[in-house]
BAFI-3210 file (N, C-alpha, C; in Angstrom, 3 decimals, decimal comma, padded with zeros to 6 digits):
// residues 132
n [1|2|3|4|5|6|7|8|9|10|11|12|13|14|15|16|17|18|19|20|21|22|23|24|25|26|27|28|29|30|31|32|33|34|35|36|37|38|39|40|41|42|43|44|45|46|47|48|49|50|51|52|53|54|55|56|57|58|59|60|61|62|63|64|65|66|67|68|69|70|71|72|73|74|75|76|77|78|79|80|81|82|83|84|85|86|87|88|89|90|91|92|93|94|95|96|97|98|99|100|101|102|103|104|105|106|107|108|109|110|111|112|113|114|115|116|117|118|119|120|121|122|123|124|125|126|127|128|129|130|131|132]
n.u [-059,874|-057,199|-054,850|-054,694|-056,070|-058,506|-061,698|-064,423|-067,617|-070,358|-071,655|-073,682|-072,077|-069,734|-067,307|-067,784|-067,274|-064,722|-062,891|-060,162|-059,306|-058,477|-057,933|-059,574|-062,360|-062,672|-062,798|-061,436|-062,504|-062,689|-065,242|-067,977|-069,200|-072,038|-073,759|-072,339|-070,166|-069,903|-069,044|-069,233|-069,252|-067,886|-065,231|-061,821|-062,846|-063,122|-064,992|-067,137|-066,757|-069,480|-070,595|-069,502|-069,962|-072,975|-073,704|-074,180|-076,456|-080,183|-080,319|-079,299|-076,304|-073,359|-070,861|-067,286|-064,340|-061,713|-059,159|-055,776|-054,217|-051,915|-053,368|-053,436|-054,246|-053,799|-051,348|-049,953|-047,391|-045,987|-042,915|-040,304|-038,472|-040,840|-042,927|-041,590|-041,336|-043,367|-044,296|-045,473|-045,683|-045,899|-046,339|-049,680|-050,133|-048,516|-050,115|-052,348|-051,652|-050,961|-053,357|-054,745|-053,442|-054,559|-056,891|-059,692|-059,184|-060,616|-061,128|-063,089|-063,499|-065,949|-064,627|-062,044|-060,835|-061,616|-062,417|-061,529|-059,061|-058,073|-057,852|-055,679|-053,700|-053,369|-052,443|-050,256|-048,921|-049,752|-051,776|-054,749|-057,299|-059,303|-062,309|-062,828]
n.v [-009,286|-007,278|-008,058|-005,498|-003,701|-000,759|000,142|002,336|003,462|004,796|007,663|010,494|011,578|011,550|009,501|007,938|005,676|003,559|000,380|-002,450|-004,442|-008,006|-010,860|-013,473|-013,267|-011,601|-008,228|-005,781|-003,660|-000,061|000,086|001,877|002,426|003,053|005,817|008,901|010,230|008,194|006,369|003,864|000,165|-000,010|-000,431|-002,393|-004,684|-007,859|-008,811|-010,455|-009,749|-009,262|-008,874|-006,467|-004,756|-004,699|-003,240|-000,940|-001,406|-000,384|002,062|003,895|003,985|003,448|000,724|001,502|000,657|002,185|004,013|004,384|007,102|008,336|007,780|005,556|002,431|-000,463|-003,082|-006,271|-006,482|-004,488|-002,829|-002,185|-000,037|001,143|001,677|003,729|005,303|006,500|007,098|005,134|003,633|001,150|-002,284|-003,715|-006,011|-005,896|-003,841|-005,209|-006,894|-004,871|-004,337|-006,608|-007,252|-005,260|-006,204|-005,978|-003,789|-001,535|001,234|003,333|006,396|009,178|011,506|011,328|008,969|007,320|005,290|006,285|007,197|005,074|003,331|005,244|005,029|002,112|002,019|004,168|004,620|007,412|008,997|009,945|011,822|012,891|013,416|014,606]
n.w [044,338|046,137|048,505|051,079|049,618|049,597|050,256|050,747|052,010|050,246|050,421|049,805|047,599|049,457|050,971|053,897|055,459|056,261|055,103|055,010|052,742|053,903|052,768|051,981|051,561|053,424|055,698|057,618|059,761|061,302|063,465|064,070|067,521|069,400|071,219|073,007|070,693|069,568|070,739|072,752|072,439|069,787|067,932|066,274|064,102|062,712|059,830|056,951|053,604|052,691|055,346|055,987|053,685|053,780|055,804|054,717|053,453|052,599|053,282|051,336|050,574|048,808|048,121|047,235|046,201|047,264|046,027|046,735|049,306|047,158|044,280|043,740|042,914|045,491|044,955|045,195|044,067|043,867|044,085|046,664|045,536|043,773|045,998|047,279|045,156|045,335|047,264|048,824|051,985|052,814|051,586|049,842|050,914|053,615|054,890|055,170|057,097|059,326|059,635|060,453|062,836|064,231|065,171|067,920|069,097|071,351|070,590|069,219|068,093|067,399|066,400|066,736|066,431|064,148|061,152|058,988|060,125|060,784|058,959|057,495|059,462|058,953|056,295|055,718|058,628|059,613|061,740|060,813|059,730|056,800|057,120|059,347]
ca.u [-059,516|-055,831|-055,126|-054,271|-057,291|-059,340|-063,050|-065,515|-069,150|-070,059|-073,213|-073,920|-070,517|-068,551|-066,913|-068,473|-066,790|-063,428|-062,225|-059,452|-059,905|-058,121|-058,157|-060,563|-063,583|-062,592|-062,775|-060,971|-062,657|-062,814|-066,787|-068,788|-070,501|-073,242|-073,616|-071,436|-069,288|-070,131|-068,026|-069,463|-068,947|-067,422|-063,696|-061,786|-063,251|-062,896|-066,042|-066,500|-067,005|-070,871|-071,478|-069,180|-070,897|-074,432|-073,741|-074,952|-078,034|-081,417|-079,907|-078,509|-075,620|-073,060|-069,584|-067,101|-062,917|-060,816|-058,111|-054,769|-053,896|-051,860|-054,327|-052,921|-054,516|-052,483|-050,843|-048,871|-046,135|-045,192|-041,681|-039,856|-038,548|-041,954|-043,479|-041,053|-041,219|-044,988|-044,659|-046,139|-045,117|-046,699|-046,937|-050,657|-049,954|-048,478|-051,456|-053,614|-051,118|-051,513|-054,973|-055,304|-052,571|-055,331|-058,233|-059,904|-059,100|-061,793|-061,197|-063,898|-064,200|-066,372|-063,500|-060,496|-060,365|-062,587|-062,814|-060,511|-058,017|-057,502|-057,125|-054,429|-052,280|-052,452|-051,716|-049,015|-048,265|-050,029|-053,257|-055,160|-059,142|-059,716|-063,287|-062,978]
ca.v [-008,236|-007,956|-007,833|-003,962|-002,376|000,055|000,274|003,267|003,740|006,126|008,811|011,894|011,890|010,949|008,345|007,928|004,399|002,485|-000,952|-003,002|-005,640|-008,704|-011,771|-014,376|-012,647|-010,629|-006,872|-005,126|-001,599|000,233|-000,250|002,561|001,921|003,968|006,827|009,832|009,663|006,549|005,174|002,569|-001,290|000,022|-001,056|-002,562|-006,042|-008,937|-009,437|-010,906|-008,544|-009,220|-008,040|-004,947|-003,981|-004,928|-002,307|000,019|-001,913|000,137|003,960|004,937|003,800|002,186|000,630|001,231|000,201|003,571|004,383|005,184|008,547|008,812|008,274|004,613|001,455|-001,050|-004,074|-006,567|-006,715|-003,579|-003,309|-001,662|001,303|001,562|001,786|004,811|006,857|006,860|007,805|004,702|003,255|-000,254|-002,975|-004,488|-007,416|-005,181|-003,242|-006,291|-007,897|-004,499|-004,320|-007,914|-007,191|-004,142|-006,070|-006,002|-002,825|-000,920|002,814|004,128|007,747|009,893|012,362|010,969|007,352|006,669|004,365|006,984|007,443|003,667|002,782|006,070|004,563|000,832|001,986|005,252|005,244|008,283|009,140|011,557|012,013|014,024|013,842|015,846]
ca.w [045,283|046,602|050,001|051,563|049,114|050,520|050,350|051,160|051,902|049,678|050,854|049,365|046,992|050,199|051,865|055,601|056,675|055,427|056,091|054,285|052,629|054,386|052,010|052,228|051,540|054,811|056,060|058,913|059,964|062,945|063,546|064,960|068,297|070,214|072,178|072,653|069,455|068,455|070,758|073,625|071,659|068,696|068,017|065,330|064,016|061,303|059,299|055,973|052,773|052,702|056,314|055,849|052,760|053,917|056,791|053,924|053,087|052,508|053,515|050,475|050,691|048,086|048,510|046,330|046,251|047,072|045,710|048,192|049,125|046,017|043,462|042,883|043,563|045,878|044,320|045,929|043,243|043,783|044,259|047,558|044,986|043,411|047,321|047,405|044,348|044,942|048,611|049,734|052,825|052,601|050,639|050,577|051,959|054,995|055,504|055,382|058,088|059,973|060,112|061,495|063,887|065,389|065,538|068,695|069,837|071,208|071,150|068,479|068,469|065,520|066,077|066,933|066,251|063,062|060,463|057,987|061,243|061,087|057,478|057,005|060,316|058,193|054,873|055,740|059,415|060,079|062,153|059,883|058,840|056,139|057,083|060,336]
c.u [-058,128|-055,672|-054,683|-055,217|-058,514|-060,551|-063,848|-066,888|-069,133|-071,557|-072,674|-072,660|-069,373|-068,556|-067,254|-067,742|-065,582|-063,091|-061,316|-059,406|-058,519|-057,363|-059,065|-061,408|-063,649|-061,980|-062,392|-061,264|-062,838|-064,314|-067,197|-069,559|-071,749|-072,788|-072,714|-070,619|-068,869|-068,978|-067,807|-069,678|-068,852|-065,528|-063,581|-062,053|-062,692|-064,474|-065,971|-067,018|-068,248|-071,459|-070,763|-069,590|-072,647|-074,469|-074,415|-076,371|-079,012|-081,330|-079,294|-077,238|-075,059|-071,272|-068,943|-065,298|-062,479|-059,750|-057,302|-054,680|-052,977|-052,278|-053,898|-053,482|-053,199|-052,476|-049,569|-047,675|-045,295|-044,240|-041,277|-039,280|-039,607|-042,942|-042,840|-041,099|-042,929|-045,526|-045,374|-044,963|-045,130|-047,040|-048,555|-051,067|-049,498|-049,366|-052,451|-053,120|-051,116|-052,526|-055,209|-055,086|-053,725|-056,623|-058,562|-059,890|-060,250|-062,124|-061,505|-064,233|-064,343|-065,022|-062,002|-059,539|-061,052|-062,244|-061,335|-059,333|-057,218|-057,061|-055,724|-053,437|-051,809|-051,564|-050,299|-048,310|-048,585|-051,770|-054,139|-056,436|-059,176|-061,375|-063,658|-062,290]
c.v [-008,539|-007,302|-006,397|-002,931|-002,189|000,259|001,004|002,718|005,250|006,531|009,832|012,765|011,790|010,260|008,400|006,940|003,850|001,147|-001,283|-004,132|-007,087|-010,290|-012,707|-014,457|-012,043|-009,369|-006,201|-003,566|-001,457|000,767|001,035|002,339|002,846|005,177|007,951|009,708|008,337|005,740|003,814|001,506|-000,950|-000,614|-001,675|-004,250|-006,693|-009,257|-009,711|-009,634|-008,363|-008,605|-006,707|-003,953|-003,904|-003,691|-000,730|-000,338|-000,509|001,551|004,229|004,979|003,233|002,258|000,554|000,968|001,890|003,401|004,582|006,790|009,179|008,192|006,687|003,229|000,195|-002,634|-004,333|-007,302|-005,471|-003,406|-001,827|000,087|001,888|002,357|003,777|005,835|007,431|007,297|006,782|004,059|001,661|-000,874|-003,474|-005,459|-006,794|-004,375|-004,143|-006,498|-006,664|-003,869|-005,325|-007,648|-006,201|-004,903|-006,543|-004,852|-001,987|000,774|003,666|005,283|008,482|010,606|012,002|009,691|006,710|006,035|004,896|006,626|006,035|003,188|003,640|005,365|003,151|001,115|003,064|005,478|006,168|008,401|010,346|010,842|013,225|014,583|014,749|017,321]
c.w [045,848|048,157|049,915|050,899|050,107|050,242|051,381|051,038|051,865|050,007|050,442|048,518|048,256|050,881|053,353|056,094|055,485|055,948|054,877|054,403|052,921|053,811|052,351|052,143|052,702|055,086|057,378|058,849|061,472|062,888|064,872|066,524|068,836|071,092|071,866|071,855|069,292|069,222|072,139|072,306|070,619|069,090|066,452|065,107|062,362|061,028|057,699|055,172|052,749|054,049|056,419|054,789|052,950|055,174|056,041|053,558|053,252|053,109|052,360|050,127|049,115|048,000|047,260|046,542|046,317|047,074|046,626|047,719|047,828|044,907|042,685|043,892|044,082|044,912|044,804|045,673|043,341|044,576|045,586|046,617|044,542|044,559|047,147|047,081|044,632|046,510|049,612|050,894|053,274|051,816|050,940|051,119|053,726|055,569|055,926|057,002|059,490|060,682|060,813|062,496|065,452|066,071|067,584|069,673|069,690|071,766|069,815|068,794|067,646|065,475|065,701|066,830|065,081|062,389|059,356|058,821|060,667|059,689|056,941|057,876|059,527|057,010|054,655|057,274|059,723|060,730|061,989|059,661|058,155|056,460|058,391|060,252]
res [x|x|x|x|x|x|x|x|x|x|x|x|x|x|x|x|x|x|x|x|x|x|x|x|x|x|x|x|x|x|x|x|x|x|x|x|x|x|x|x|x|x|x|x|x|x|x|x|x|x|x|x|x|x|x|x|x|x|x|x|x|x|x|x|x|x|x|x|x|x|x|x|x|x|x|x|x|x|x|x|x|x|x|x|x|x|x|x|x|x|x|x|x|x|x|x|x|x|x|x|x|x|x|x|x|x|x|x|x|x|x|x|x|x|x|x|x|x|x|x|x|x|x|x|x|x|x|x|x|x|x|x]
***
C-alpha cells in the first residue's frame, strides 16, 4: 500500500466512509460519532488498517482501495508535472502528511464535515462530498 491511497467502505454499490491510508499499517478518517449527525465524539483519528476495516465487520460491508478523483491511483513517484497534467494537487506522501497533520480534530458532521469532505480537502484542497 503507498502512502496518500484512498480506501472506501463499500454498501449497496457505494462508498459510505473514507480514510487514507497513512503508512505503517495506519488509517486517518474522520470517524463518525453519535447523535444529531453523527457528530458528538466523532473527529478525525489514527487507527491501524485492521480496526478501520473491521468498522465494516458483520453489516455488509466490504473495503475496497479507491481510486482519486481522476480515475488514477496515487503513486509516490509521480512527478510534480505528472501531479499537474492529471490535475492532481498532491503527491501521496503529501496527503498522508496532511491527514496526520488533522488528526484530532473533532468537528464530525453527516453533512458538512464527513469522512468524503475530509479525504477531498487532503488529496485536492477542496471541501466537497459527492455523497450529499
Amino acid at each position: 500500500m503507498m502512502k496518500g491511497g484512498i480506501f472506501g467502505n463499500l454498501r449497496n454499490l457505494e462508498i459510505d466512509h473514507y480514510g487514507i491510508y497513512v503508512g505503517d499499517g495506519k488509517v486517518v478518517h474522520n470517524k463518525p460519532g453519535v447523535g444529531w449527525m453523527l457528530a458528538t465524539g466523532g473527529g478525525v483519528e489514527l487507527c491501524s488498517f485492521e480496526e478501520f476495516t473491521g468498522l465494516g465487520d458483520g453489516d455488509g460491508h466490504q473495503w475496497v482501495k479507491v481510486f482519486n478523483a481522476h480515475g488514477m491511483d496515487f503513486d509516490n513517484n509521480v512527478t510534480s508535472d505528472e501531479k499537474i497534467m492529471n490535475g492532481l494537487k498532491f503527491s501521496g506522501e503529501e496527503v498522508a502528511s496532511r491527514a496526520i497533520n488533522r488528526i484530532g480534530e473533532k468537528a464530525y458532521h453527516f453533512k458538512n464535515n464527513n469522512s468524503e469532505h475530509f479525504v477531498m480537502e487532503c488529496l485536492l484542497g477542496v471541501h466537497k462530498s459527492n455523497q450529499i
